[in-house]
C-alpha positions in Angstrom: 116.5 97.1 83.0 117.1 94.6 85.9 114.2 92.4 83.7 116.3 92.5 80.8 119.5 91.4 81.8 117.9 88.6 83.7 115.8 87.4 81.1 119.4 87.7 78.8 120.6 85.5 81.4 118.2 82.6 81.3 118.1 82.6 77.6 122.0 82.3 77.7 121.6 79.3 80.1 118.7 77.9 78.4 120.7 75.8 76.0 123.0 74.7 78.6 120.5 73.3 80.9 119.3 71.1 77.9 122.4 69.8 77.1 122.9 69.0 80.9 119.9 66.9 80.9 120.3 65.1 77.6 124.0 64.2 78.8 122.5 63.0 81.8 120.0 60.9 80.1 122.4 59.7 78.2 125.1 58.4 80.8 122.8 56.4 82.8 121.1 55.0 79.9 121.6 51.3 81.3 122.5 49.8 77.8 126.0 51.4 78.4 128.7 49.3 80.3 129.4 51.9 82.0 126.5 53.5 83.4 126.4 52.0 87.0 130.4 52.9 87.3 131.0 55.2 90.2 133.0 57.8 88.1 129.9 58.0 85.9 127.6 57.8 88.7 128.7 61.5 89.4 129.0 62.5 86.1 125.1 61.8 86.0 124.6 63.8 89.0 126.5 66.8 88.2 124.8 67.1 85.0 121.6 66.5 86.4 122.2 69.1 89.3 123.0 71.8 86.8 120.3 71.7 84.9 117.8 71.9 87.8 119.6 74.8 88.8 119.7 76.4 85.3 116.1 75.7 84.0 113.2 77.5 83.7 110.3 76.2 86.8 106.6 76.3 85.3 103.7 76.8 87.4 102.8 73.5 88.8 99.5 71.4 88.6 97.4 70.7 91.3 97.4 67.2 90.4 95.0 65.9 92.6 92.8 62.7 90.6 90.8 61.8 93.3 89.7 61.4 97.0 88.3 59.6 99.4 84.9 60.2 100.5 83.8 57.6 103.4 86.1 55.1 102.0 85.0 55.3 98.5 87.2 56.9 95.9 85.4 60.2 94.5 87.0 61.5 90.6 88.3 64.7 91.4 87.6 67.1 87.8 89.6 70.4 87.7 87.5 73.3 86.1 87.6 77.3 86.0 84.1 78.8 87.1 85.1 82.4 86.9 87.9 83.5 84.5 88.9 87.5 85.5 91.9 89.1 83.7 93.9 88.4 86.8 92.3 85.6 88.6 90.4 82.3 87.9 88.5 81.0 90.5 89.1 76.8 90.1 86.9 74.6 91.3 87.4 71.0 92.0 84.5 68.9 91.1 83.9 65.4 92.4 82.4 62.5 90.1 80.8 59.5 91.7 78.9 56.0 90.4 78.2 55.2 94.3 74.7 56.6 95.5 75.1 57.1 98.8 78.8 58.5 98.3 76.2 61.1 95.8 74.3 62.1 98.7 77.2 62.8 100.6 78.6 65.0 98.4 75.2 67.0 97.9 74.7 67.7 101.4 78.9 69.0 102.3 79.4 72.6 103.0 80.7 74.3 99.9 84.0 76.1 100.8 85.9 78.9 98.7 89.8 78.8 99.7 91.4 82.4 99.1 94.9 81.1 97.9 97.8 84.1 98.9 99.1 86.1 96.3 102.6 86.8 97.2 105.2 85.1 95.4 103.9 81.4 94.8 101.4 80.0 93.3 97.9 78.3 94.6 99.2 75.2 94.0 101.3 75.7 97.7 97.7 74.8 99.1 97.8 71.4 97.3 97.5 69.5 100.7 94.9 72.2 101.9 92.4 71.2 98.8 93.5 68.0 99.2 92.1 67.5 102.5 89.2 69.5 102.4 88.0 67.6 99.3 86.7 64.6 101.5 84.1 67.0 103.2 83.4 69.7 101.5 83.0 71.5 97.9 86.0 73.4 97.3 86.8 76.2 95.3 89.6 77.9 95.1 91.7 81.6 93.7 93.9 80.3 91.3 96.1 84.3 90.8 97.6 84.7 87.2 101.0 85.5 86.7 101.2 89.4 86.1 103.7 88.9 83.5 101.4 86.9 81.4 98.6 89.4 81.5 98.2 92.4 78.1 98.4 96.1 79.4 95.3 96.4 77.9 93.7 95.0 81.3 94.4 97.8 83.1 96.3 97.6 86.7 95.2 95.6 89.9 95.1 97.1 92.9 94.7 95.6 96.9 90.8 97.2 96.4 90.6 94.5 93.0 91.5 91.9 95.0 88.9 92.4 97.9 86.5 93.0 95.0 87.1 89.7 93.7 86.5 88.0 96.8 83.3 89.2 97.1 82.2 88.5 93.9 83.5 84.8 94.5 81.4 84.8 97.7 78.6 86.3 95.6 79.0 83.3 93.3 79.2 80.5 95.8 76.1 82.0 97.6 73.8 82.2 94.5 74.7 78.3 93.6 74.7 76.7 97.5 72.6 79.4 99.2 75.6 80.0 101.4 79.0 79.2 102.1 82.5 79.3 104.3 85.6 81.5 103.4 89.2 79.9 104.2 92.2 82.4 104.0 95.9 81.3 104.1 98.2 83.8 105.0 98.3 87.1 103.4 94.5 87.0 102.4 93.6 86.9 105.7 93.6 90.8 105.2 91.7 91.6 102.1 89.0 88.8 102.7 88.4 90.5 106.0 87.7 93.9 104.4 85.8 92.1 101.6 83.3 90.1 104.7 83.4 93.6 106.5 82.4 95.7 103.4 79.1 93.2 102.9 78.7 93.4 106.6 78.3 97.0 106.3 75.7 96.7 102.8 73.5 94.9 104.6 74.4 91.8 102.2 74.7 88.0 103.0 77.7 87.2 104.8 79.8 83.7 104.6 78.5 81.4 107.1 82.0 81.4 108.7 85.3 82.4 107.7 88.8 80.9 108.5 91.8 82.8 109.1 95.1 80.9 109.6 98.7 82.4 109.8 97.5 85.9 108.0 99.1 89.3 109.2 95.8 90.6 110.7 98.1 93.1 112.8 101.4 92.9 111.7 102.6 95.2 114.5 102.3 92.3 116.8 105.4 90.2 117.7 106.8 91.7 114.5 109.3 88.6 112.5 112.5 89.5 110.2 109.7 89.4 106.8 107.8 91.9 108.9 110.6 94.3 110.3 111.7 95.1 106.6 109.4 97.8 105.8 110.7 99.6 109.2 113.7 99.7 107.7 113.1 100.4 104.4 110.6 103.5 102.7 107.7 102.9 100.8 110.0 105.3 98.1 112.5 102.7 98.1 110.7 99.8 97.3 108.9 101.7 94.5 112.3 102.6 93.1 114.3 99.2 93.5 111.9 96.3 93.4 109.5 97.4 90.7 110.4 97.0 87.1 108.9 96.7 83.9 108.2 93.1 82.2 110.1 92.4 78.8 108.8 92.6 75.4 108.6 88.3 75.3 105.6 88.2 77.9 102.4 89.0 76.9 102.6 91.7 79.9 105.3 93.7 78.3 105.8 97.0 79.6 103.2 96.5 82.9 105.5 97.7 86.4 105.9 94.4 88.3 107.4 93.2 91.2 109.1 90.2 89.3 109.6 87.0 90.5 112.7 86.5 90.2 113.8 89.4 92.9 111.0 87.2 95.2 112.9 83.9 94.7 117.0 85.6 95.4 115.2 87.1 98.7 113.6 83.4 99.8 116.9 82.1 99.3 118.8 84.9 100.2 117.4 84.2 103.7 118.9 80.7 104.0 121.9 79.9 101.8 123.6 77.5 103.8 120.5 75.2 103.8 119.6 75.3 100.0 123.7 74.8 99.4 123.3 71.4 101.7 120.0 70.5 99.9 121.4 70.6 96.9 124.5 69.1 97.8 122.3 66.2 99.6 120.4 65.8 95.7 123.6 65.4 94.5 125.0 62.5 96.8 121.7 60.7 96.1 121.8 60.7 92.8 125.4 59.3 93.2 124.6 56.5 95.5 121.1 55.6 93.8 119.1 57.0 96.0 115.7 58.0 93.9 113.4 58.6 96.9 114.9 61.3 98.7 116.1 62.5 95.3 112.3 62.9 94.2 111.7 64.2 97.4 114.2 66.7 96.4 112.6 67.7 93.0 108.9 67.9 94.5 109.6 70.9 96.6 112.1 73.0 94.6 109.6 72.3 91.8 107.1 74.2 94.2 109.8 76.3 95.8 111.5 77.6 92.2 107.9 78.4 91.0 107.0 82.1 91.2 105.2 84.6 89.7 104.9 88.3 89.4 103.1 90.7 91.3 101.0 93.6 90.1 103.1 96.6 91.2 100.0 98.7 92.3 98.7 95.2 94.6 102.2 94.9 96.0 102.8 98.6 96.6 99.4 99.1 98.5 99.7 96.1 100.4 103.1 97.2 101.8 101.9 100.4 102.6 97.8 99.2 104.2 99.5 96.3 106.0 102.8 96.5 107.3 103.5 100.6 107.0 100.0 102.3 108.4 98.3 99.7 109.9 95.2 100.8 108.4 92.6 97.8 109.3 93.4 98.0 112.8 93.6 101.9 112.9 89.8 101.9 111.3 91.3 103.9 108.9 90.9 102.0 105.4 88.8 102.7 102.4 88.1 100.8 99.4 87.1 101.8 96.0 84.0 99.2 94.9 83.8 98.7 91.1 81.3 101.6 90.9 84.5 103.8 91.8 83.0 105.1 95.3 85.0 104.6 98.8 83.9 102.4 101.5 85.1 102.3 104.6 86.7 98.4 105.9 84.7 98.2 109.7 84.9 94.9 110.7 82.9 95.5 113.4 79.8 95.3 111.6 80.4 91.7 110.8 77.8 89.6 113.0 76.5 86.5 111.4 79.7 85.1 110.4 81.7 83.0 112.7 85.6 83.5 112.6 88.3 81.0 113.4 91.4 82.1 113.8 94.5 79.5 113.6 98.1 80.3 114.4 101.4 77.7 114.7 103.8 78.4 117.4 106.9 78.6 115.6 105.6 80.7 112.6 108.2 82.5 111.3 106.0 84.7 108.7 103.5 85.6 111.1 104.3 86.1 114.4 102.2 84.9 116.8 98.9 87.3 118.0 99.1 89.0 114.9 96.3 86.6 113.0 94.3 86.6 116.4 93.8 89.6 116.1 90.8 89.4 114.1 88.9 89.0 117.4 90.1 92.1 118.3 88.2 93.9 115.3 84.9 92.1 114.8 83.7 93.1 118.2 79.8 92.0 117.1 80.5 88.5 116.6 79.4 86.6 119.4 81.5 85.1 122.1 80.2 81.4 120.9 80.7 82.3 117.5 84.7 82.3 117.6 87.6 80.6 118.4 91.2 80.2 118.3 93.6 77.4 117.9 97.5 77.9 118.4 99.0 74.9 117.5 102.0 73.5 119.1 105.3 72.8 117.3 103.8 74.4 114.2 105.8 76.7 111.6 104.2 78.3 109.4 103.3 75.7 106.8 103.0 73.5 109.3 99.0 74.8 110.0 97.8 74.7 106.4 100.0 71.6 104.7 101.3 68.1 105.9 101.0 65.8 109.2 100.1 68.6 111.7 97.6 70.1 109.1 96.0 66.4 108.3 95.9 65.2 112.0 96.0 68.1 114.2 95.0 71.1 112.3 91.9 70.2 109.4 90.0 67.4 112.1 89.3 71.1 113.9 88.4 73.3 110.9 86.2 70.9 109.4 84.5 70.9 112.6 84.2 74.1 113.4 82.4 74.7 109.4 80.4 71.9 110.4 79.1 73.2 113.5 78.4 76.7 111.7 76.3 75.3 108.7 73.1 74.3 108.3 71.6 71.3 108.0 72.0 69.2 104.5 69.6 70.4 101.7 69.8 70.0 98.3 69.1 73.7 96.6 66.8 73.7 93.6 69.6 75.0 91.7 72.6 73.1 92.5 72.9 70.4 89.8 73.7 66.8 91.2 77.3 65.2 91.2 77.7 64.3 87.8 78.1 60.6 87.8 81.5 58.3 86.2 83.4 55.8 86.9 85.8 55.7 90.3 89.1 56.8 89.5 92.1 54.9 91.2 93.7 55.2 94.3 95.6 58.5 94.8 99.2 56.8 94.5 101.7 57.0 97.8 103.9 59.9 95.4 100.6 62.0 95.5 99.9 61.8 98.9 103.3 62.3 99.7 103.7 65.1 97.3 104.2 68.4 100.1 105.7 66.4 103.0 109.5 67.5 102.1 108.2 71.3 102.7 106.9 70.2 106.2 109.6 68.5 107.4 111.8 71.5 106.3 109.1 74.2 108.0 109.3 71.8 111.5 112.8 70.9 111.5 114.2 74.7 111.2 111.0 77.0 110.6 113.8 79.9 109.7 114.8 77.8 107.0 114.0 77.0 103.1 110.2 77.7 102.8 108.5 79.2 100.0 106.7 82.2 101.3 103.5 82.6 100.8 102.4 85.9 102.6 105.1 88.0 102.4 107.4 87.8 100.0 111.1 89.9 102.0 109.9 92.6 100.8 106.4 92.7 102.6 106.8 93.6 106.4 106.1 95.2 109.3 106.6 98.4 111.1 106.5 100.0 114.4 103.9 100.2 116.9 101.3 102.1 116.5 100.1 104.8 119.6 96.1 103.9 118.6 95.3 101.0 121.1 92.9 97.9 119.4 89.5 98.4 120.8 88.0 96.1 123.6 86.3 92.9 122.5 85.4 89.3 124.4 88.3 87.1 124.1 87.4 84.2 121.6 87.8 80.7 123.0 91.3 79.9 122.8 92.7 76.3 122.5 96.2 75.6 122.4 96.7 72.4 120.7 99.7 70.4 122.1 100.9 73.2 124.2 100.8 75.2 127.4 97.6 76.5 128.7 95.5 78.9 127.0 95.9 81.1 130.0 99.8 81.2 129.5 99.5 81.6 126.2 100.0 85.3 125.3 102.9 85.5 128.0 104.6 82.4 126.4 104.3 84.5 123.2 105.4 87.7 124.2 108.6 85.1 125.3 109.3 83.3 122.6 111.7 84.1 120.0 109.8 84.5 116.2 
């Protein structure tokens, strides 16, 4: 019913919102004597503010047209590989007329980037693909909006989603031969399970596998997004955050966690800083000015983008995650697609090497809980790991803007680097289709996700769309079962104290 009457609401509003921003078109139109009067000025902007406030936010583009690759610019191609009911897995496929730029390309580690499904779309790692273009074949998870999918799919479950990852691995493998695994945030924990599960089948692992920010062990330095399942039961948020979508969606009908109840608890969190935001878009629309007023569009156009969760994903996650602590209790089974349980033992995972990255102000994750993938895959060897806590960091901060460019990727991109093979060219890997260089990314582009950064550094508690847990994934109390023994991975604490200090620094610091 909740659906309904918010969906009433927007339709209400709907007309409103046009008008808004055909009056403000209208006023500063600069054929009217008046336009550049203060009075109307205002006008403008208080037209214009209400209708970002009042319209409907689409799911963004990537928008990324090209790269550079050793200073020549590389065509950058979006284009779906694998299209599954609730997933597409997008790859970004780089056109060159430069031969050696061609051999480059061929011989760059092929990547798949497992984009969180919690709230906001892939396009949140826009500055993560970004980067990684200039080295690397990326793919990446590109999750459907629940709303938008038929009942006749059937539901998706936290066992889908692991499935899907290894059948994207699968993929990547059988075109490169092999390939690296990058997880953001909340997949951190299903691609885990999925590596773990071909561990345990005998199957090809990913060369390596990244894990930055993700609640490994979410019992560890618990945050506020964490402590909300200790507070709340798993009955409650099956009976007050799951509702069905309206009949105007092609998902009528299917139980979702809706978006909307995502985006009042982001800013539900913060209200005094998206009320100054907004009031700061409003004075520089009033006194002309249209940089930080873009600035100001860019992320709320991100940040006022959400989608629906699967209720059966979002209920299971809650409940494997942040309730019983089932990965790190050895206590979690998956259903394959032939319908038979499999037990997650991450311990079997050997040939894959496993960064783990964390930032030091992360207020999503608290610090030690994604390290604690070192704790788990006790066969990995010793020279086969490392960690990287990154000074200063929020939570955005280590996958998106200047810490992620210049502190951050230089490391990762290493670290794949030093785990892949030398370049070959596989008989069945087509070469980079050839066209002409596209232009120069502009300054906008580039640009594009700074305003989020600055926002995650400046007050990491503040205004950032979450991407692992939306406030209604969390964490719970201790559990009496102590993580088993295993050799500490290098740790390298970038900008900050010692590595030796570092888990009493933690244990110190306020999340």
């Amino acid at each position: 019913m909740l659906y309904h009457i918010y969906e009433a609401q927007r339709s209400l509003l709907e007309p409103f919102a046009d008008f808004a921003q055909a009056t403000a078109k209208l006023y500063s139109n600069p054929l009217l004597p008046l336009s550049k009067s203060f009075a109307t000025q205002r006008t403008v902007a208080a037209f214009d503010l209400f209708y970002r406030l009042a319209k409907d936010y689409e799911k963004p583009q990537f928008g990324i047209q090209s790269v550079q690759v050793n200073g020549v610019d590389v065509t950058i191609r979006e284009r779906v590989e694998i299209d599954k009911p609730f997933c597409e897995l997008r790859r970004f496929k780089r056109f060159s007329d430069h031969p050696a730029t061609l051999d480059t390309l061929l011989g760059q580690p092929p990547v798949l980037i497992v984009a969180p499904l919690s709230g906001h779309y892939a396009t949140l790692l826009r500055d993560t693909v970004r980067s990684m273009l200039g080295d690397h074949k990326v793919y990446i998870t590109d999750w459907k909006n629940a709303r938008m999918i038929p009942l006749s799919e059937g539901e998706f479950h936290l066992d889908d989603y692991i499935n899907y990852v290894q059948e994207f691995i699968r993929h990547l493998q059988a075109r490169y031969g092999n390939c690296h695994v990058i997880s953001v945030c909340q997949p951190t924990v299903p691609v885990l399970a999925a590596v773990s599960l071909m561990a345990s089948r005998g199957e090809k692992t990913p060369l390596s596998m990244t894990m930055m920010g993700g609640p490994i062990n979410a019992q560890r330095s618990p945050t506020s997004v964490n402590n909300l399942a200790m507070q709340r039961s798993f009955e409650w948020f099956e009976n007050n955050v799951i509702h069905r979508v309206p009949d105007n969606y092609p998902g009528a009908g299917r139980r979702v966690y809706p978006g909307f109840l995502q985006h009042t608890g982001f800013v539900a969190m913060n209200p005094d800083r998206h009320t100054s935001s907004h009031y700061d878009y409003f004075k520089s629309l009033t006194r002309g000015d249209e940089a930080s007023a873009e600035q100001h569009r860019k992320f709320y156009n991100e940040y006022n983008a959400v989608l629906d969760l699967d209720a059966p994903y979002y209920l299971q996650t809650i409940r494997v995650v942040f309730q019983d602590f089932n990965l790190v209790r050895g206590t979690w089974d998956i259903r394959n697609p032939e319908g038979q349980l499999e037990r997650v033992r991450p311990q079997d995972i050997k040939d894959t090497a496993l960064l783990t990255i964390e930032g030091e102000l992360d207020d999503i994750s608290g610090i030690s809980q994604t390290q604690a993938a070192h704790d788990l895959c006790t066969s990995i060897a010793p020279d086969a790991r490392q960690h990287l806590e990154i000074a200063g960091a929020g939570h955005y901060g280590i996958f998106s803007g200047s810490r992620w460019r210049k502190v951050v990727y230089p490391q990762v991109r290493e670290f794949i680097l030093r785990h892949h093979p030398k370049p070959s060219v596989p008989a069945q890997e087509p070469v980079e289709e050839v066209a002409p260089p596209a232009e120069k990314t502009t300054v906008s582009e580039q640009k594009q996700f700074e305003i989020i950064i600055n926002t995650a550094q400046t007050a990491p508690e503040n205004a950032n769309p979450a991407t692992v847990q939306t406030p209604a994934l969390p964490a719970a109390p201790a559990p009496t079962a102590a993580a088993p023994a295993t050799p500490a991975a290098p740790a390298i604490v970038v900008n900050a104290q010692s590595a030796g200090k570092r888990k009493e620094t933690g244990r110190k610091a306020k999340r």
